[in-house]
TINUKE-87043 format. One record per residue (C-alpha): residue number from 1; residue in three letters; x, y, z. Coordinates in Angstrom, 1 decimal. Layout:
BEGIN
REC NUM ala X Y Z .
...
***
This chain:
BEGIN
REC 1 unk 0.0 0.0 0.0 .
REC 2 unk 1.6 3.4 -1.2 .
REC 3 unk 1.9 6.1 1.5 .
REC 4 unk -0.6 9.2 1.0 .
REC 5 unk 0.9 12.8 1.0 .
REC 6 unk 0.2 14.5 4.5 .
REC 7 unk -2.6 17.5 3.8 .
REC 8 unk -1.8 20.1 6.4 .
REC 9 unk -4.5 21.8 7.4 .
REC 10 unk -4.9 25.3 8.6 .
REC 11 unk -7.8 26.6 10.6 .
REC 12 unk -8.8 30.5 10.4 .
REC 13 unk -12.0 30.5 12.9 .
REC 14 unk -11.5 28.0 14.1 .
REC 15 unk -14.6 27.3 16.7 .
REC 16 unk -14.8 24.3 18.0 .
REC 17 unk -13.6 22.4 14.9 .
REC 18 unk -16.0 21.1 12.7 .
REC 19 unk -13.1 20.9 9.8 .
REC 20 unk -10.8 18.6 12.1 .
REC 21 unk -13.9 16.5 13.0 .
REC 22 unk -14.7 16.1 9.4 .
REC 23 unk -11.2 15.2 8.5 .
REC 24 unk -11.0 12.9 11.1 .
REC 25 unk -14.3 10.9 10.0 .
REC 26 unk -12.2 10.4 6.2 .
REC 27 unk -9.1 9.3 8.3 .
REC 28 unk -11.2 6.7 9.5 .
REC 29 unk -13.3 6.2 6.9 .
REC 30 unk -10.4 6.2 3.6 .
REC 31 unk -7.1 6.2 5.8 .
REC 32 unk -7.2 10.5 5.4 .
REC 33 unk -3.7 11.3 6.1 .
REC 34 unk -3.8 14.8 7.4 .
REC 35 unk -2.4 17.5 10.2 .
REC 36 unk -3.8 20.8 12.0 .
REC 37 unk -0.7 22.8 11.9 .
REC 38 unk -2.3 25.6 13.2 .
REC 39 unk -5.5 27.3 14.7 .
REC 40 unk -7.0 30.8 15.2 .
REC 41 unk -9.7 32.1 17.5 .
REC 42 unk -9.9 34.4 20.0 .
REC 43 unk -13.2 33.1 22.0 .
REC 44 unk -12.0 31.3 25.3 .
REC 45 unk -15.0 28.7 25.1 .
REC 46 unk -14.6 27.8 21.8 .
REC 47 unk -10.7 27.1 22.0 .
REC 48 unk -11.1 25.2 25.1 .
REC 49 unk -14.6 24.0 23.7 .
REC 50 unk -12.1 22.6 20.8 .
REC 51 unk -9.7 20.9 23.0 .
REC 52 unk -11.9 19.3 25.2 .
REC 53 unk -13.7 18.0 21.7 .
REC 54 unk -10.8 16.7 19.7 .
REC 55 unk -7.6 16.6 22.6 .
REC 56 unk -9.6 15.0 25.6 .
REC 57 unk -7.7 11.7 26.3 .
REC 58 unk -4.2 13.4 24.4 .
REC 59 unk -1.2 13.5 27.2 .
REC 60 unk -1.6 17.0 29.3 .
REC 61 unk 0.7 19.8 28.6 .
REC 62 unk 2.8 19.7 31.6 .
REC 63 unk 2.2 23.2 33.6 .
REC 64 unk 4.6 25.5 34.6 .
REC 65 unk 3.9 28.5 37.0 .
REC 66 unk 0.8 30.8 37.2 .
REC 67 unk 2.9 33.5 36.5 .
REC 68 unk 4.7 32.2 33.5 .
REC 69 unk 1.4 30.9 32.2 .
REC 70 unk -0.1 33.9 31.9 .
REC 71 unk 3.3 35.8 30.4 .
REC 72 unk 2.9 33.3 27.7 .
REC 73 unk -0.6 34.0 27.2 .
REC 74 unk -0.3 38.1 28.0 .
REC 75 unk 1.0 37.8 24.0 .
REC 76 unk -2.2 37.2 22.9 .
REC 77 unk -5.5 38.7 22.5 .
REC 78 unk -8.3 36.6 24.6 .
REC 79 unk -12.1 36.9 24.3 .
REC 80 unk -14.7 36.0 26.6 .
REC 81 unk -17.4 36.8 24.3 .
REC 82 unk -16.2 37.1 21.5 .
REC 83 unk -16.7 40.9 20.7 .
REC 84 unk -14.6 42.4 23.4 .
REC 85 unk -10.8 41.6 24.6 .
REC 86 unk -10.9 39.9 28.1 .
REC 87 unk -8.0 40.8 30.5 .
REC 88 unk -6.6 37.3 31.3 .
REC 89 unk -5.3 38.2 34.4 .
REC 90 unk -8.4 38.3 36.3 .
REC 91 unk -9.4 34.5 35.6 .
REC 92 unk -8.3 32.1 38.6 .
REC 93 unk -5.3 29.7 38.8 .
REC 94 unk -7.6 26.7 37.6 .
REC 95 unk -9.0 28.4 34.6 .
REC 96 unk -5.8 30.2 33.3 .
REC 97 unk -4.3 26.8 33.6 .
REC 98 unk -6.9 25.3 31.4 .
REC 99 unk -6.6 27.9 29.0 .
REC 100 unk -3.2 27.7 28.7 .
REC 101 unk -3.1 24.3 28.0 .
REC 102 unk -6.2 24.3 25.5 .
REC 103 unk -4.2 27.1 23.8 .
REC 104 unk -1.3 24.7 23.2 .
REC 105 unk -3.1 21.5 22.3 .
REC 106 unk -4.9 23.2 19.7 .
REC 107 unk -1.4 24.9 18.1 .
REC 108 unk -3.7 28.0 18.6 .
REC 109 unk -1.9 30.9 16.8 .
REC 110 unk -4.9 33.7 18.4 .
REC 111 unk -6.7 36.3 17.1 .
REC 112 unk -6.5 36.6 13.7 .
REC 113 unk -5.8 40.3 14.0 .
REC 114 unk -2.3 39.2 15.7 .
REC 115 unk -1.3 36.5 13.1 .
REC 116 unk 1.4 37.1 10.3 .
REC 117 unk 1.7 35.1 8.0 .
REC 118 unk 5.6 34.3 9.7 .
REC 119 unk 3.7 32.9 11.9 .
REC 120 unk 1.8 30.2 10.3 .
REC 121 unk 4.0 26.1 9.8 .
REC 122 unk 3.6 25.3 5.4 .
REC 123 unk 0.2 24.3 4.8 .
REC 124 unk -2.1 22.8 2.2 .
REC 125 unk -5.2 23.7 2.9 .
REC 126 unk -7.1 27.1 4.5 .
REC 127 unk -10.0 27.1 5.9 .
REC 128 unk -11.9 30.4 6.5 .
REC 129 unk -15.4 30.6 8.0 .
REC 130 unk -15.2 34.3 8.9 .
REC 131 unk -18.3 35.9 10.8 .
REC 132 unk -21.0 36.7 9.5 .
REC 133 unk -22.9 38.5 11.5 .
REC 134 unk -22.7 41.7 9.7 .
REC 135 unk -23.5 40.0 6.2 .
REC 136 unk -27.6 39.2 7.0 .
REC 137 unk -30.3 40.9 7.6 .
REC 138 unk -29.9 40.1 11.4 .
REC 139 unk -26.3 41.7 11.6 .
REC 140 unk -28.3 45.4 9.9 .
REC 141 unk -26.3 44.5 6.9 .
REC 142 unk -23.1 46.2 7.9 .
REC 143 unk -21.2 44.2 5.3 .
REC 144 unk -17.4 42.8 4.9 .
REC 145 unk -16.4 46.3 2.9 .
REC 146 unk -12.4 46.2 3.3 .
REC 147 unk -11.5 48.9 6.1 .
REC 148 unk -15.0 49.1 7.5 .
REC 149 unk -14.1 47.7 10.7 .
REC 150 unk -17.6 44.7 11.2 .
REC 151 unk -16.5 41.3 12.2 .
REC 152 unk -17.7 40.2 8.6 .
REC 153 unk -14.9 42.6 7.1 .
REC 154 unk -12.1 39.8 9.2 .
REC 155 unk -12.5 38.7 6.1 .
REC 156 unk -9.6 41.1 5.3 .
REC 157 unk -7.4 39.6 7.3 .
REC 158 unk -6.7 36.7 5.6 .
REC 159 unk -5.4 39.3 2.7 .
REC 160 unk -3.1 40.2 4.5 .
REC 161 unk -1.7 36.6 5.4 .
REC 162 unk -2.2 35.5 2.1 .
REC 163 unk 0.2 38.6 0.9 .
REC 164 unk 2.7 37.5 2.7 .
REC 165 unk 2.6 33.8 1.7 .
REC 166 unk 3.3 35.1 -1.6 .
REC 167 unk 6.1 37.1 -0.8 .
REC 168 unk 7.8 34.0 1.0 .
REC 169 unk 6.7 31.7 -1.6 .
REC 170 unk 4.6 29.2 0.2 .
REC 171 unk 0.9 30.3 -0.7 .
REC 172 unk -1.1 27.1 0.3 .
REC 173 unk -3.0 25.1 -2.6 .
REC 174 unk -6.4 24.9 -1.3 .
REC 175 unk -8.8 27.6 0.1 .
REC 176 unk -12.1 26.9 1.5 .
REC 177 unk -14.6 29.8 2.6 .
REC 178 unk -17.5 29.1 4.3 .
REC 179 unk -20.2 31.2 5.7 .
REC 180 unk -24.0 32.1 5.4 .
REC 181 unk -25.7 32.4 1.9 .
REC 182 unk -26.3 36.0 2.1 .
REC 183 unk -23.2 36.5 1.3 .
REC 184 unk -24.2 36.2 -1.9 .
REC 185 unk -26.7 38.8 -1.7 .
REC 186 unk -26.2 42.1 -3.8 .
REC 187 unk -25.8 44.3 -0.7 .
REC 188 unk -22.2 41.9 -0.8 .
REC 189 unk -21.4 41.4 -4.5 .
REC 190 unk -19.0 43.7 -4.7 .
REC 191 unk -16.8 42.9 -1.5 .
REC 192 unk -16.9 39.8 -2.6 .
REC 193 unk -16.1 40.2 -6.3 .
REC 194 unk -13.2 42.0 -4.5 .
REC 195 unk -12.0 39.9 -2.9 .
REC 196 unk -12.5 36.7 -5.6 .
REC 197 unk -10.3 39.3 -7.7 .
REC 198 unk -7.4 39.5 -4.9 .
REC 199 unk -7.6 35.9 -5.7 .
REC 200 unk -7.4 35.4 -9.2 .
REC 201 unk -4.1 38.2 -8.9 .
REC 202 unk -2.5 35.4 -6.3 .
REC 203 unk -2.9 33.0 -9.3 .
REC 204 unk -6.0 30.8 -7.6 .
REC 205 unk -8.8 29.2 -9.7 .
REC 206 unk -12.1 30.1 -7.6 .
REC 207 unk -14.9 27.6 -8.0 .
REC 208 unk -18.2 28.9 -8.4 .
REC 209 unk -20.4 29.1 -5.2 .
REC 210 unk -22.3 26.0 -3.7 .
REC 211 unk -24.9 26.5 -1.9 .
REC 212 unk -25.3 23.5 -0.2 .
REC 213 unk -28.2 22.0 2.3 .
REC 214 unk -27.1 20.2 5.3 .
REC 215 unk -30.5 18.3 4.7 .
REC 216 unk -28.4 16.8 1.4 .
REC 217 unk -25.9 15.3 3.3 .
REC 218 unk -27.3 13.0 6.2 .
REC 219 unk -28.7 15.3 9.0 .
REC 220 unk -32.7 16.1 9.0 .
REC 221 unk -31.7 20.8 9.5 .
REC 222 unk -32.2 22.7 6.6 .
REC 223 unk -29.0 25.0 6.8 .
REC 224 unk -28.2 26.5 4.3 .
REC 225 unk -24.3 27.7 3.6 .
REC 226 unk -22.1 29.2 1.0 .
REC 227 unk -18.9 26.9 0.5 .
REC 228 unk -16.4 28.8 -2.3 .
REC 229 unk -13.1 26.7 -3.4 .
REC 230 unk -10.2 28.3 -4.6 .
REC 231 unk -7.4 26.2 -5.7 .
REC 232 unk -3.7 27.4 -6.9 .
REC 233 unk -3.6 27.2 -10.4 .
REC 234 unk -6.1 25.0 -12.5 .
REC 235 unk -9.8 24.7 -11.9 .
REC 236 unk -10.9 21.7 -9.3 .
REC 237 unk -14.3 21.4 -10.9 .
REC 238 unk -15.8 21.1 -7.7 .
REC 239 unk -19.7 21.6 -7.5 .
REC 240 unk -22.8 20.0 -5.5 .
REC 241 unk -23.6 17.7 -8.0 .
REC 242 unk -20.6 15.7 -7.3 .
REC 243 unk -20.8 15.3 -4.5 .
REC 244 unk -22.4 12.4 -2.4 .
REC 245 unk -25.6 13.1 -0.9 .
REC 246 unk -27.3 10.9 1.5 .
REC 247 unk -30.9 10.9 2.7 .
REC 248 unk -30.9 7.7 4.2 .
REC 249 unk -31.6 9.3 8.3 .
REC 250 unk -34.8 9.6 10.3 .
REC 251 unk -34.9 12.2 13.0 .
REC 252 unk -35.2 9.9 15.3 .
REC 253 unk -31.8 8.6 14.9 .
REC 254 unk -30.7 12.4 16.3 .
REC 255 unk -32.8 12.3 19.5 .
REC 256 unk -32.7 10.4 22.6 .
REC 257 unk -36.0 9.2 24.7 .
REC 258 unk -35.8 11.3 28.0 .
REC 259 unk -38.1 8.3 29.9 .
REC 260 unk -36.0 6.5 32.1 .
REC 261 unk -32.2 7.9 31.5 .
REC 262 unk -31.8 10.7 34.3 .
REC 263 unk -29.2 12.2 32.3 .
REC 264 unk -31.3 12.7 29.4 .
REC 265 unk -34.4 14.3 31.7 .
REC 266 unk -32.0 17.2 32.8 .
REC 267 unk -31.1 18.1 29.2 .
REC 268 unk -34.6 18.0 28.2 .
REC 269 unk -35.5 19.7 31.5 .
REC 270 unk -32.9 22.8 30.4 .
REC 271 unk -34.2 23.2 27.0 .
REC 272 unk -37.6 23.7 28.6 .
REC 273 unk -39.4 27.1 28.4 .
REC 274 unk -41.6 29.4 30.5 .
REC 275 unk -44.8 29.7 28.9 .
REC 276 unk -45.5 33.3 28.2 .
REC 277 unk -47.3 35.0 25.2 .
REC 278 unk -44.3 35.5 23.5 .
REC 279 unk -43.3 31.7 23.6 .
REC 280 unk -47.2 31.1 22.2 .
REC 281 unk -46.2 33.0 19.4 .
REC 282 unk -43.0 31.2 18.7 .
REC 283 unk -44.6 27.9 18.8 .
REC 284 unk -47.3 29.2 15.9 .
REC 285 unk -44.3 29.7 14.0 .
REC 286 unk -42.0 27.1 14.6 .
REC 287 unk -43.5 24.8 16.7 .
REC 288 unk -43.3 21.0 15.3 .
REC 289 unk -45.2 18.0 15.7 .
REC 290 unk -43.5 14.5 15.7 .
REC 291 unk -42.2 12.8 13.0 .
REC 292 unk -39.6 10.3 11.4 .
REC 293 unk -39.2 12.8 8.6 .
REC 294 unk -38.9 16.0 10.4 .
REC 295 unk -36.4 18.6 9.0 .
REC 296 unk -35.8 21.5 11.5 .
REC 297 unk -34.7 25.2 10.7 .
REC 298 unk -31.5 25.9 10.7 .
REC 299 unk -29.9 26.4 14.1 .
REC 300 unk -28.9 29.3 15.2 .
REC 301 unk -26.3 30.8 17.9 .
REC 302 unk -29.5 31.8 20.2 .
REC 303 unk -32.3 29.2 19.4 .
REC 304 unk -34.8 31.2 22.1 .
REC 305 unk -36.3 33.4 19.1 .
REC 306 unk -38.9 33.8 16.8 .
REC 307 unk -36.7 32.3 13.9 .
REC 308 unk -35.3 29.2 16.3 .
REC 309 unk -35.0 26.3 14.5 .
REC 310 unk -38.0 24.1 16.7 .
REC 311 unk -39.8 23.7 19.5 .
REC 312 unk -41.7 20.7 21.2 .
REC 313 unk -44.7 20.7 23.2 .
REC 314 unk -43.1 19.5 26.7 .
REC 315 unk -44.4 19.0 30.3 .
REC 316 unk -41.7 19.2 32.8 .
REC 317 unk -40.5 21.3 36.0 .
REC 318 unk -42.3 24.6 34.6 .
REC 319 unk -45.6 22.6 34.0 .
REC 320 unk -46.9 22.2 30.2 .
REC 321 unk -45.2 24.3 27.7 .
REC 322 unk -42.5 23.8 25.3 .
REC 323 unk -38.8 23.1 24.7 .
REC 324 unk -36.2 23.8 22.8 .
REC 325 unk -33.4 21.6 21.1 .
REC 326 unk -31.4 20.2 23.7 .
REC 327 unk -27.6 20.7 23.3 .
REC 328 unk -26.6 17.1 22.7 .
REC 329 unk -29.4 17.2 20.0 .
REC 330 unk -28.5 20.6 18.3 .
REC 331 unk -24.8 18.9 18.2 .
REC 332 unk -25.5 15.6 16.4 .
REC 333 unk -27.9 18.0 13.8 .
REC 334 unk -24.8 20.0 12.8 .
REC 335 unk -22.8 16.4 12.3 .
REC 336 unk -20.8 16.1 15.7 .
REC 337 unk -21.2 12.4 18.1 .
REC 338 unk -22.9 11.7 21.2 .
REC 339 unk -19.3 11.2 22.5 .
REC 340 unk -18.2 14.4 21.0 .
REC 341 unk -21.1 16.0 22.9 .
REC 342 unk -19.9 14.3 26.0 .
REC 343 unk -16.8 15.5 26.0 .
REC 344 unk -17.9 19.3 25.1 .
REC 345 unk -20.5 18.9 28.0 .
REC 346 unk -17.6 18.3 30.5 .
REC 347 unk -16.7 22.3 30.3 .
REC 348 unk -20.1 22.8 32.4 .
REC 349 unk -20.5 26.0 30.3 .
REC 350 unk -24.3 26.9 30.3 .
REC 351 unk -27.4 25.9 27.8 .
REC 352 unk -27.0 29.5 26.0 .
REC 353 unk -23.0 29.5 26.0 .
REC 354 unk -23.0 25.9 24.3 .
REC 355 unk -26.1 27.3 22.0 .
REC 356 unk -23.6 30.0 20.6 .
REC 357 unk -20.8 27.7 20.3 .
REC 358 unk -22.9 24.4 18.1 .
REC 359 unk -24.4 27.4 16.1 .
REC 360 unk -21.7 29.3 15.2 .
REC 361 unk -20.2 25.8 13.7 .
REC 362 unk -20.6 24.1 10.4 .
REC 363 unk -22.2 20.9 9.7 .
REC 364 unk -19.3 18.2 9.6 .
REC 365 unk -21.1 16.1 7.2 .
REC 366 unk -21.6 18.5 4.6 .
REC 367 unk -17.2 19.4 4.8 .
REC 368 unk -16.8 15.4 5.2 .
REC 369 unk -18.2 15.5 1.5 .
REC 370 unk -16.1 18.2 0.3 .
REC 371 unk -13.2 16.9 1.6 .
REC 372 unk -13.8 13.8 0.0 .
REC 373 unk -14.3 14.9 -3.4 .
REC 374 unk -11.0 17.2 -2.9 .
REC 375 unk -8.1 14.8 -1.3 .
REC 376 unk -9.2 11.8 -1.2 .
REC 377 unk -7.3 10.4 -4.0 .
REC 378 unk -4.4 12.2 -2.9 .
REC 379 unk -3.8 11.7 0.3 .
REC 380 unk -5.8 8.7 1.4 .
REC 381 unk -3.9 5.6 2.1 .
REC 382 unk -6.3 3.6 -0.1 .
REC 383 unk -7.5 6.5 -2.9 .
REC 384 unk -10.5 7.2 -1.3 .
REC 385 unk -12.9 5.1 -3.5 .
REC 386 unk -14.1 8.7 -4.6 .
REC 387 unk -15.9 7.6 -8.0 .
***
């Protein structure tokens, strides 16, 4: 059996790593060969979030000292919510410690406004799901105009890295761009045309946009993304059409039966809602019935609103009234395990603070497919199969 090439892999917003997991499904799947060199994200939950996901089990990171901890980490920029810079220095002993170490595991290289392209190992592959808040209706339409300062317009960044790649020579092969279909929405054509121009200049083919439906590709949500490929040279010829789809999945297969299993009760339990006029006019909207053949809305960093993507009728602790998704649920819709969901749950972070995390993701399944029609045959131990 030939050896595969290694793909090295470089993660711009990085979350909680829905491109690892979906490369690590193909190295099981086709013998994937591949490597994160590198990460970037600012948000303290979702690095740790990451770790915890794709590290728990590794060997720790032997500590040092509180106070050489946080020197090391003092050189970057830390978030706790993702908007604003967190002081590091005022988190305790055990948390700075767990940071630290998450930070390392991952081969976290920050915020992306810190990184230069010095900074990043040789890679293959970029991945770049920048915000997108400011690129929907939701986000007032603020845009990804270059200089304009939104979180969409980090998009800018990755110009600059990219700049100097190609003065040092080492521009990776393989772009991938994710993020929410309105970014192909007039109020955007023209940053983006900018930016597909930038580029073409760098000598990269750009694929034309897919916009794919997770519903396509083995989970019962309807989300609906923007995937662009650019590749160094020729065309890849990449579009949804070939790529495997699979409808074979009932929606019971991404729930679990609360009767009986404790555990199960208390997630059901925290998904519950109060019943109040507002919640009545959710449910008229989104409420759901029942069904092996359910497809939910897509879900969303904050799932208590009017465009959440479900709600059940539910009787528990607040009497008869409804519920929302429960974490471990909303994680195996966007393509991550139950073990996955185990691990993540360990962090204790709260039912809103994993909602923003599982939401802000991508759904594994649907970059399992892309990744497959890309490098499988080159850098699969046994060619992938990919016919």
């Amino acid at each position: 059996m030939k050896k595969s090439k290694k793909l090295r892999v470089f993660e711009a917003f990085s979350g909680i790593g829905a491109q690892k997991a979906a490369l690590e499904i193909l190295k099981n799947e086709i013998g994937l060969n591949y490597e994160i060199v590198a990460t970037s994200d600012w948000f303290i939950n979702a690095i740790e979030c990451y770790d915890a996901i794709h590290y728990d089990g590794e060997p720790p990171i032997k500590l040092t000292s509180y106070e050489e901890e946080l020197e090391y980490l003092q050189h970057y920029t830390f978030s706790k919510d993702s908007v604003k810079p967190y002081d590091i220095s005022k988190m305790t002993k055990e948390n700075l410690a767990y940071l630290y170490q998450s930070h390392i595991r991952t081969k976290n290289l920050g915020s992306i406004l810190d990184i230069e392209s010095k900074d990043i190992p040789n890679f293959d592959l970029l991945t770049y799901s920048f915000p997108c808040q400011d690129l929907s209706t939701g986000g007032k339409t603020k845009g990804m105009k270059k200089g304009s300062g939104t979180r969409s317009g980090l998009l800018w960044e990755i110009e600059k890295i990219l700049k100097g790649l190609k003065e040092e020579g080492r521009l990776p092969e393989y772009l991938l761009m994710e993020n929410v279909k309105a970014i192909m929405a007039d109020s955007n054509s023209a940053d983006l045309k900018e930016w597909l121009d930038f580029l073409s200049g760098l000598g990269y083919s750009n694929e034309n946009c897919m916009i794919l439906d997770a519903s396509k590709f083995g989970v019962p949500q309807d989300r609906q993304r923007a995937f662009i490929i650019s590749h160094l040279g020729e065309p890849v010829n990449i579009s949804e059409d070939k790529l495997r789809h699979n409808f074979n999945y009932r929606f019971s297969d991404f729930v679990h039966s609360a009767q009986g299993n404790p555990r199960f009760q208390r997630e059901y339990d925290a998904a519950q809602l109060n019943r109040t006029d507002s919640r009545e006019k959710m449910w008229k909207i989104n409420g759901r019935e029942w069904s092996e053949n359910l497809v939910v809305h897509t879900i969303t960093c904050n799932m208590d609103r009017s465009n959440t993507s479900v709600m059940f009728k539910y009787n528990g602790p607040k009497g008869h009234s409804y519920r929302l998704l429960t974490i471990r649920e909303a994680f195996k819709l966007m393509g991550f395990s139950d073990e996955q969901y185990e691990k993540a749950a360990k962090l204790q972070l709260s039912y809103r603070q994993m909602n923003k995390l599982i939401g802000n993701s991508i759904v594994v399944n649907v970059l399992v497919e892309i990744f497959r029609f890309l490098f499988a045959d080159k850098y699969s131990e046994d060619g992938g199969n990919n016919e």
